[in-house]
C-alpha positions as CSV (number, residue, x, y, z in Angstrom):
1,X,95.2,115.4,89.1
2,X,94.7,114.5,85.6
3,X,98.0,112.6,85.5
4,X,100.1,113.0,82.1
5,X,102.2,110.6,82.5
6,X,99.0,108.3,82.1
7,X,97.5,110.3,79.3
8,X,95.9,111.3,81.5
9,X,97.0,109.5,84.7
10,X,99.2,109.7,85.2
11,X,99.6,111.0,104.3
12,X,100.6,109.9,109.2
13,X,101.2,113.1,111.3
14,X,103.4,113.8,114.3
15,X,103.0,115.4,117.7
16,X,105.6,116.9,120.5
17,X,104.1,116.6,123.3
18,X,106.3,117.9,126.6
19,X,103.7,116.9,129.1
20,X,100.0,115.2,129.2
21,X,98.2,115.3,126.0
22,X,96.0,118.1,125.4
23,X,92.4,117.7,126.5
24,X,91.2,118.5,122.9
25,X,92.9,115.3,121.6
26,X,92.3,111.9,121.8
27,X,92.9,110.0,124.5
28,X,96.6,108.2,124.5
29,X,99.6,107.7,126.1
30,X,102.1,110.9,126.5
31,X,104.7,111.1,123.1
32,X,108.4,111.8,123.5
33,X,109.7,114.6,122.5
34,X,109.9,114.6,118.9
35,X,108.6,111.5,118.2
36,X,107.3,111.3,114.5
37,X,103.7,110.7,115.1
38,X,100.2,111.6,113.5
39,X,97.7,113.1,116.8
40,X,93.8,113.9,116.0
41,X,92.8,117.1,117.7
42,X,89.0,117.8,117.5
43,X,88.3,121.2,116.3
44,X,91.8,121.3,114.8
45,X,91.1,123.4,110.8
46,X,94.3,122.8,108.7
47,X,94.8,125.0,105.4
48,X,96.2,122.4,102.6
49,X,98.0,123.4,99.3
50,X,99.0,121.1,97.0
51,X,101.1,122.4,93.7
52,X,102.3,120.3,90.7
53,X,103.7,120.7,87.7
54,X,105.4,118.2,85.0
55,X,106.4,118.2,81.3
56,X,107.3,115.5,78.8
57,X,108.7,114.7,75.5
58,X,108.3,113.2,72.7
59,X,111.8,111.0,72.4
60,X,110.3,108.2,70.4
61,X,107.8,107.2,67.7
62,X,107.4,103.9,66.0
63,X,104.7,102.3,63.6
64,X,104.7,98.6,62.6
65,X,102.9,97.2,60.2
66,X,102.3,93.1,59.9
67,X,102.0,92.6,56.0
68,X,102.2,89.2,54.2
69,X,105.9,90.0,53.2
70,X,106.2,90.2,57.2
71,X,106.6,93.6,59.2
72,X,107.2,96.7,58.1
73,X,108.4,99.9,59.6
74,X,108.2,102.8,57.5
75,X,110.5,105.9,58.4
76,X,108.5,108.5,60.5
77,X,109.9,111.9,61.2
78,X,110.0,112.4,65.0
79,X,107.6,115.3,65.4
80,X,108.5,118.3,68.6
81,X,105.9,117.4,70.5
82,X,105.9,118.3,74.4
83,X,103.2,118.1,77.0
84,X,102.9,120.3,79.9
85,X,100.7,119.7,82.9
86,X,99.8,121.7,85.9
87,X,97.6,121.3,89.0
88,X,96.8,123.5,91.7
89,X,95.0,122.1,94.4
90,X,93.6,124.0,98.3
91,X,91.4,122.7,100.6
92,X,90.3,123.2,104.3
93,X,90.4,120.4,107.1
94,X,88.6,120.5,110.1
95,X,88.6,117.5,112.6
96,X,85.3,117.0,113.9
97,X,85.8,113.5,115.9
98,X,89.1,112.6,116.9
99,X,90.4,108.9,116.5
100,X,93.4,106.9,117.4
101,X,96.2,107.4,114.7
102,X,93.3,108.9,112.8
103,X,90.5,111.4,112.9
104,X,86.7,109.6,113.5
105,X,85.1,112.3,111.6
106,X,86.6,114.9,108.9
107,X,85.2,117.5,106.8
108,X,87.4,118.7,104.1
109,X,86.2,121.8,101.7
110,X,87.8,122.5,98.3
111,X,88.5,126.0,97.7
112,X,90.7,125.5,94.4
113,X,90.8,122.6,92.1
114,X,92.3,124.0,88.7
115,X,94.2,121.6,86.0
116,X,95.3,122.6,82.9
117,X,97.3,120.5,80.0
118,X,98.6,121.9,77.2
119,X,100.6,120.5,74.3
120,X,103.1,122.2,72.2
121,X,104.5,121.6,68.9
122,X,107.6,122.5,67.2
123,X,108.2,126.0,65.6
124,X,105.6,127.0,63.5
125,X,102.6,125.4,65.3
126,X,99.7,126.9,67.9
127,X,100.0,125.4,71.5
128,X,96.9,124.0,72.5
129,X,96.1,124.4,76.1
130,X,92.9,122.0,77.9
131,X,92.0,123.4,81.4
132,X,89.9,120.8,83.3
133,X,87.2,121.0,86.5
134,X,86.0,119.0,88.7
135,X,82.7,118.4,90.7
136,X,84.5,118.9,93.9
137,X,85.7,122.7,93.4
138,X,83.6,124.3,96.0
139,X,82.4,121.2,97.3
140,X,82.5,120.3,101.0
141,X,82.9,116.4,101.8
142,X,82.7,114.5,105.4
143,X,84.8,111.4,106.0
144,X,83.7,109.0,108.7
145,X,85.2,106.2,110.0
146,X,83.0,102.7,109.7
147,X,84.9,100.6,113.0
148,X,83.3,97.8,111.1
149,X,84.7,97.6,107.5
150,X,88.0,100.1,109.0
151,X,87.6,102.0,105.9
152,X,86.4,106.0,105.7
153,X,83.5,106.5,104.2
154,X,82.7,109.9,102.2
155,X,79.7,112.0,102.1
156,X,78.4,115.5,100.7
157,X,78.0,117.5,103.6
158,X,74.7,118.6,104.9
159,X,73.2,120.9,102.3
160,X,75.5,120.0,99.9
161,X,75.0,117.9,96.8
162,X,77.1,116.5,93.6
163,X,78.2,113.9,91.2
164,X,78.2,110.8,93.9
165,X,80.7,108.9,91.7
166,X,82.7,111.7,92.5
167,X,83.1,110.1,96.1
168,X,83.9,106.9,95.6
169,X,87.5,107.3,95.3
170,X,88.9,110.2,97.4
171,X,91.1,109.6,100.2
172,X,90.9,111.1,103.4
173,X,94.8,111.2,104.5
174,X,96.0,114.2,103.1
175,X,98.6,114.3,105.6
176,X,101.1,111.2,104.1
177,X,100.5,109.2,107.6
178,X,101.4,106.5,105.8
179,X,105.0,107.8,105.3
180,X,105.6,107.7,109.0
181,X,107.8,104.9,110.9
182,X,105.7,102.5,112.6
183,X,107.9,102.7,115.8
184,X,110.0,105.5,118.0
185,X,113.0,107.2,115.9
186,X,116.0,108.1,116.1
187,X,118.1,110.6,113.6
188,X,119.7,108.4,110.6
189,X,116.7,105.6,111.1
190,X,115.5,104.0,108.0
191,X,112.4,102.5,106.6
192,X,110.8,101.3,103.7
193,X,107.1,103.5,102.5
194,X,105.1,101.2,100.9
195,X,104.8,101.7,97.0
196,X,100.9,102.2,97.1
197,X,101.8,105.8,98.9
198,X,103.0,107.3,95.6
199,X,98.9,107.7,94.7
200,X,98.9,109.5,97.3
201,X,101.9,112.2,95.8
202,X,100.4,112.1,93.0
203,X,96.7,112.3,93.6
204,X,96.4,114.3,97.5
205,X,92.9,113.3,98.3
206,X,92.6,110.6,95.3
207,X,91.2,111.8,91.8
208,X,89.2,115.0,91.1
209,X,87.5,113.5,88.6
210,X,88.4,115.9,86.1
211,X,86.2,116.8,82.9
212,X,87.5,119.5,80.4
213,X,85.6,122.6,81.0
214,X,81.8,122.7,79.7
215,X,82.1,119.1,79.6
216,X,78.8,117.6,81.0
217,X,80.7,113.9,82.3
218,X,84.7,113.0,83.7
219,X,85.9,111.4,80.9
220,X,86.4,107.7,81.5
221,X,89.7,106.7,82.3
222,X,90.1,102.9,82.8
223,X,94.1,103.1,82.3
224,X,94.6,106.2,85.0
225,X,92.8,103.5,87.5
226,X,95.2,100.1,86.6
227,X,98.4,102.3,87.1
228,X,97.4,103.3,90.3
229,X,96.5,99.5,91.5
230,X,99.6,98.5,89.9
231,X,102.5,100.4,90.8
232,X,105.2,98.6,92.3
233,X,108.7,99.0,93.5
234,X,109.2,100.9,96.9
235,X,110.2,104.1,98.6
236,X,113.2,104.2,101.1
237,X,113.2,106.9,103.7
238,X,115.9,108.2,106.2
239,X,114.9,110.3,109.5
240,X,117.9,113.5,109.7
241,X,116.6,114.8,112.3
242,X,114.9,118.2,113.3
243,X,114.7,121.8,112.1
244,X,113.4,125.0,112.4
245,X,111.2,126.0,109.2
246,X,109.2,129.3,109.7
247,X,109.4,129.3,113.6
248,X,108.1,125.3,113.5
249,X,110.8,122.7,114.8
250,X,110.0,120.3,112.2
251,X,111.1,116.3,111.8
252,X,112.8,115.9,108.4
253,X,112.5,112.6,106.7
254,X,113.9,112.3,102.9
255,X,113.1,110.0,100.9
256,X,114.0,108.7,97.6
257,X,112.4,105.6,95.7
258,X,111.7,104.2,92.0
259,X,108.2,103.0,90.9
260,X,107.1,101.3,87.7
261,X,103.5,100.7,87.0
262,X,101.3,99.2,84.0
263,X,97.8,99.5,82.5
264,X,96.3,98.1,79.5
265,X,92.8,99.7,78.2
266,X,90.3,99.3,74.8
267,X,89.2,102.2,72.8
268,X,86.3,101.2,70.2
269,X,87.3,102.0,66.6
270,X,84.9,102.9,63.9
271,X,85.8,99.7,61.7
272,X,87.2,96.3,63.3
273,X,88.0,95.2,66.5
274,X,89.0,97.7,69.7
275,X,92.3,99.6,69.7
276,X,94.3,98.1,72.5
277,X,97.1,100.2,74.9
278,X,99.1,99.3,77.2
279,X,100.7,101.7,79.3
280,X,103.9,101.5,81.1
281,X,105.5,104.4,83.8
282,X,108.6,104.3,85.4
283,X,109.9,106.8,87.9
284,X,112.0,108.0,90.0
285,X,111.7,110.6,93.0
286,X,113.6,112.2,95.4
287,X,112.6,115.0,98.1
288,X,111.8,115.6,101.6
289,X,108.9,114.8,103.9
290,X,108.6,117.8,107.3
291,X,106.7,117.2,110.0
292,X,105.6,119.7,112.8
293,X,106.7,118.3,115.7
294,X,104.5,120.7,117.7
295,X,101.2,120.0,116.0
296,X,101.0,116.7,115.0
297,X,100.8,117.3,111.1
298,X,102.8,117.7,107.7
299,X,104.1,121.1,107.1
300,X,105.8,120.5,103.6
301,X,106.5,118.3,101.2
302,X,108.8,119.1,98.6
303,X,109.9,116.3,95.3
304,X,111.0,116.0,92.2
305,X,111.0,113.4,90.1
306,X,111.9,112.1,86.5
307,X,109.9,109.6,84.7
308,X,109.5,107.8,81.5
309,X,106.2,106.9,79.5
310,X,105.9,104.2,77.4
311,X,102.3,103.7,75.3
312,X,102.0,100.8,72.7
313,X,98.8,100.4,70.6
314,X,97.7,97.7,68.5
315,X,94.4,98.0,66.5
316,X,93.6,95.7,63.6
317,X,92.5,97.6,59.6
318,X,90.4,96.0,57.5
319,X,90.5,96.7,53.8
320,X,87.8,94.1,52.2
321,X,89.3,90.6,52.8
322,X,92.2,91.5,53.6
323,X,93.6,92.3,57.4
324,X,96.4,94.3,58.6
325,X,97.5,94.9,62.4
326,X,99.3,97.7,63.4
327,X,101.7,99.1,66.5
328,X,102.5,102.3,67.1
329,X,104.6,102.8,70.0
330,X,105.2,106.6,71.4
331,X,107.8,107.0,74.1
332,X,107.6,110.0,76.3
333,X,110.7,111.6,78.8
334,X,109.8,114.3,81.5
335,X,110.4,115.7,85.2
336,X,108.0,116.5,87.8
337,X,107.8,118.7,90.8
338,X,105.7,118.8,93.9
339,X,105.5,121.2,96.5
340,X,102.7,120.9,99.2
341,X,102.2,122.7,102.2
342,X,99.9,122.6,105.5
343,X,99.4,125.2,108.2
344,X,96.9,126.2,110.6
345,X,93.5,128.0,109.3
346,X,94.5,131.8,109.8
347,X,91.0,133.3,111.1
């Protein structure tokens, strides 16, 4: 997703298994009933729909001014400014080699990748609305495990071709195994999620490489990729136990957790040196993580979360012999929602 709070920036499964594992899956050990615990079935086709949608304000807006009488702030009228992004994202999974604690070999098929942004003004003004696409939408990509580097490696699928920078980023757990204990459970466990697994919230299958529509190249976005190398903080989670969720016993594991991440990026200017920006994102989430006990995969995720967006940009004016170096600072508040669901291909 085209993350706004970035402008623009801004998955291990479970199985039940009652007896012997299945002959379809990888070879293993038998689980315990409802053990938390990812389980690669070859041939398995999961149907994956990820939904987000956040907004943010404009809460603050500051300009300073380094003169030789020392800085200046003039007065600036806070303008109603608010920013609305949405993302709808659907893709198929099939397993077509199964691994231990992940699949060998994955082909995943985009059906839907839509974003839109649109920004809003106060009363009196036009709303503005962007809608972005990507290279992927109706793309088909294969992940394969390299045993040698124990990294997955993605490729267009036979017959298929595209944009291969468009690869070199996407992730193939779409299922949050990383959310998952790294030993047997028990109902009111805890456990820390690393931070690095918020990318994964907020991007399910890394970036799309969004472009706004008609555009011929994704826009480069240097900042988008610092915030997601630098986020830090951590996520705590809590095991409560099973339930039943449309006929599936599911595990339930909520989780809440507060991040903070920075990025600093350089925009040429017509006259003088670059513009610099550094951006800075903080958030907080809370929601719920549900596991299908029975098949060995997410079946929902829900969150919400509230966040805060700091940008601060310093370019340099020239007028003759005489310099001036400015700051503008813009301060953004907003709330954000996920709500992704998995389930079995219907035929």
């Amino acid at each position: 997703m085209k993350l706004i709070q970035s402008v623009p920036w801004l998955a291990s499964t479970s199985l039940l298994l009652l007896a012997a594992l299945p002959s379809a899956t990888f070879p293993g050990s038998v689980r315990a009933a409802d053990e938390l615990s990812y389980h690669s079935v070859k041939g398995l086709e999961l149907e994956k729909h990820f939904v987000q949608h956040s907004s943010m304000k404009l809460v603050e807006l500051k300009l300073t001014v380094e003169t030789p009488d020392g800085p200046q702030e003039p007065e600036i009228e806070l303008p109603e400014t608010t920013i609305t992004d949405d993302e709808n994202l659907e893709f198929v999974e099939e397993t077509l080699a199964a691994g231990e604690g992940r699949p060998a070999k994955l082909a995943r098929s985009f059906a839907t990748v839509e974003n839109s942004v649109t920004f809003e003004g106060g009363e009196g003004t036009e709303s503005n609305t962007l809608k972005n696409e990507s290279g992927l939408s109706g793309k088909k990509v294969v992940f394969s495990w390299d045993e040698d580097s124990k990294e997955f490696e993605a490729k267009w699928a036979e017959g298929e071709e595209g944009d291969d920078d468009l690869l070199g980023d996407l992730v193939e757990d779409a299922d949050f195994r990383g959310w998952l204990p790294d030993k047997k459970t028990e109902e009111g466990a805890t456990w820390t999620i690393p931070a690095s697994e918020f990318n994964n919230l907020q991007e399910p299958s890394g970036p799309m490489g969004y472009r706004p529509e008609g555009a011929e190249e994704e826009d480069e976005d240097e900042g988008s990729n610092d915030l997601r190398d630098n986020v830090k903080g951590e996520i705590n989670a809590t095991y409560k136990g099973t339930r039943e969720v449309d006929g599936v016993k599911v595990g339930v594991i909520a989780f809440e957790g507060k991040l903070d991440s920075q990025s600093e990026s350089e925009q040429e200017s017509e006259e003088g040196p670059p513009a610099k920006t550094v951006t800075e994102n903080s958030v907080q989430i809370e929601g719920e993580l549900l596991w299908d006990l029975s098949a060995g995969h997410f079946h929902a995720l829900t969150c919400d979360s509230e966040f805060k967006l700091t940008t601060s940009t310093s370019k340099t004016l020239e007028f003759g012999e005489q310099s001036f170096d400015l700051k503008e600072v813009r301060g953004f508040e907003g709330k954000k929602t996920y709500r992704f669901t998995c389930a079995a291909k219907k035929d």
